[in-house]
Structures are given as C-alpha cells and as structure tokens.
C-alpha positions as CSV (number, residue, x, y, z in Angstrom):
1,X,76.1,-15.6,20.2
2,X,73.1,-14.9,18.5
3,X,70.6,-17.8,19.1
4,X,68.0,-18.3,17.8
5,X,66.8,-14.7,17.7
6,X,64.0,-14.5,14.8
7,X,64.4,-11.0,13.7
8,X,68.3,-11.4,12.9
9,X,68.1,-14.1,11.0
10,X,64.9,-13.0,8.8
11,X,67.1,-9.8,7.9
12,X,70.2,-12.0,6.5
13,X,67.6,-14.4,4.8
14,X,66.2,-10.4,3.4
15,X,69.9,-9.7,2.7
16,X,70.5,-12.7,0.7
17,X,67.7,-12.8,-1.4
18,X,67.6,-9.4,-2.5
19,X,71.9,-10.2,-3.4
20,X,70.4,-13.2,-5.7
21,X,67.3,-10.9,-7.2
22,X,70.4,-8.2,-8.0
23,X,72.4,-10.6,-9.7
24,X,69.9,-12.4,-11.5
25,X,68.6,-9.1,-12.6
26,X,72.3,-7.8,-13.8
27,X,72.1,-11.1,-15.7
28,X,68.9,-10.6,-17.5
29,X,70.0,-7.4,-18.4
30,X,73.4,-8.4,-19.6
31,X,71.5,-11.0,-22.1
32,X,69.3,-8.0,-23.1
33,X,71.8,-6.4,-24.9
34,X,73.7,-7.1,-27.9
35,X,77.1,-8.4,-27.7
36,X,79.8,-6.5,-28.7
37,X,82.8,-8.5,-30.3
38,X,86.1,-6.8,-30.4
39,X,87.2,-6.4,-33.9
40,X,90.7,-6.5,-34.8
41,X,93.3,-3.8,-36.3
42,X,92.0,-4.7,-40.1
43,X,88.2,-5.2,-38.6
44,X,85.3,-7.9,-39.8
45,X,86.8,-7.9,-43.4
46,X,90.3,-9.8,-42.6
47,X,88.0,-12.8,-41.1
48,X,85.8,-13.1,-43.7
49,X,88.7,-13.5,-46.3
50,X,90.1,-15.8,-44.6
51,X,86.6,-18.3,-44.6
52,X,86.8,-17.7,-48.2
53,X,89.9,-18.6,-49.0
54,X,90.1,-21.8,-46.9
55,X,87.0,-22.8,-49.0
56,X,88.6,-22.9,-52.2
C-alpha cells in the first residue's frame, strides 16, 4: 500500500521513539519519588510489634 515511501516510514520511526523517550521518562520520574506504602487501619505501629514479638 505504502511502499517504500521514505517520509512515512521516518514519521512512525519519529512516533515510536518519542513513545519509548515518554515512557522511559514517566519511569525515571516514577523512581524519583518516594514510595508510598499503604499503611493499615492501626498504621506502622501494629507491624512493628509484631517483629518484636516474634523475636522473643
């Protein structure tokens, strides 16, 4: 359909690489900021009993 037409596919090879250099930026960013962990109903106390206490 197309051939071998120059233009077209230099615009999809544009296309894709700007795709990877947006996703491999969101990823960069993503491990640029801290994590947040969810804490449960009784929050970071509850765990750290419970590390204690299997210790003993």
């Amino acid at each position: 359909m197309f051939g071998n037409d120059a233009e077209f596919l230099l615009s999809i090879h544009r296309t894709h690489a700007s795709e990877l250099q947006a996703e491999a930026a969101a990823d960069r960013l993503a491990r640029a900021l801290p994590r947040r962990h969810p804490r449960g109903w009784l929050g970071r106390r509850h765990h750290t009993a419970r590390v204690t206490d299997a210790r003993r």
